[in-house]
C-alpha positions as CSV (number, residue, x, y, z in Angstrom):
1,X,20.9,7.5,3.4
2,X,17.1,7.7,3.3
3,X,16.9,5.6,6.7
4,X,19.3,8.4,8.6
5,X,16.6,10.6,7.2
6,X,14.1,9.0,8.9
7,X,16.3,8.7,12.3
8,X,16.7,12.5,12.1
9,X,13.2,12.9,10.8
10,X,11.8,11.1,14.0
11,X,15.1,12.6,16.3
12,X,13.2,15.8,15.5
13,X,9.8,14.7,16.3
14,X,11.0,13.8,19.4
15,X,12.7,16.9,20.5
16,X,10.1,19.0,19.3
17,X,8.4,17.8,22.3
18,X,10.7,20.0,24.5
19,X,8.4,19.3,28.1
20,X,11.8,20.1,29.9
21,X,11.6,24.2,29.2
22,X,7.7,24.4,29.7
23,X,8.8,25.7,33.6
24,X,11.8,27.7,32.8
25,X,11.1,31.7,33.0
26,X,14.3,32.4,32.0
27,X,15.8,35.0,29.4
28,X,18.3,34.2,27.2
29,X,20.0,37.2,26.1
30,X,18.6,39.3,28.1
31,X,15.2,39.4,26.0
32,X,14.0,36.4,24.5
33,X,12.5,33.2,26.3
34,X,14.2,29.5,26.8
35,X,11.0,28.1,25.1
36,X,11.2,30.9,22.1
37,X,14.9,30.1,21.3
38,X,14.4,26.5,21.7
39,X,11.9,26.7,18.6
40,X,13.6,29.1,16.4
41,X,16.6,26.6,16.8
42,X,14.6,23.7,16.1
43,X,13.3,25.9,13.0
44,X,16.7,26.1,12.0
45,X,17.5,21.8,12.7
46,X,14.1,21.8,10.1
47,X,15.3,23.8,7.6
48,X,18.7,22.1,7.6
49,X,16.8,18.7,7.7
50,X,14.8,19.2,4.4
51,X,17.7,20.3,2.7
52,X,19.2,17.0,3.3
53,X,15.6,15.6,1.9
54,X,16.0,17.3,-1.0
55,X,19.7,16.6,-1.7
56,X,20.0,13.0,-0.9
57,X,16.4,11.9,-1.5
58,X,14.7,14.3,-4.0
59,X,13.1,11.9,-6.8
60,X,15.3,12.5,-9.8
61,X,13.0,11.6,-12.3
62,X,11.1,14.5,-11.2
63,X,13.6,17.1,-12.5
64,X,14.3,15.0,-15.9
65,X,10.5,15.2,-16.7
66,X,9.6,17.9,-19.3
67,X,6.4,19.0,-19.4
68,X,4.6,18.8,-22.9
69,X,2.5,21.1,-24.3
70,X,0.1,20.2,-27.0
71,X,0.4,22.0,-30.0
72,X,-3.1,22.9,-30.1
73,X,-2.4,24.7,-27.2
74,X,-0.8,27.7,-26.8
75,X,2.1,27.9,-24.9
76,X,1.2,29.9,-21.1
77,X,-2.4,29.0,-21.5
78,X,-4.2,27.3,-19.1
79,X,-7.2,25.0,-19.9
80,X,-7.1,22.8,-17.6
81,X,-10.0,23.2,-15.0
């Protein structure tokens, strides 16, 4: 699953590239720009994209870590600088 990941991941790199509306005037709608849509639909393709990275490739170890305080620490302290 993590190479499909990486198709998409470089599928979107690629398309973010759109050269092809650079020239186009148009409204779609009525109100907003080919070029403006075309991004806040690739925003969308993003979003959707990292949530596949973080079901099907989020580190699992990661959530089954717990952090440990020391006890001569109190807990919501931070001492750490």
């Amino acid at each position: 699953m993590k190479w499909v990941l990486g198709l998409l991941t470089v599928a979107l790199i690629v398309v973010h590239q759109d050269f092809w509306n650079w020239d186009k005037i148009s409204a779609i709608g009525g109100f907003l720009p080919v070029g403006l849509w075309y991004h806040a639909l690739f925003c969308v393709a993003a979003s959707v994209l990292l949530g596949l990275f973080v079901r099907f490739a989020w580190p699992a170890h990661l959530e089954s870590a717990e952090r440990e305080i020391p006890a001569s620490q109190p807990a919501g302290s931070n001492h750490d600088h």
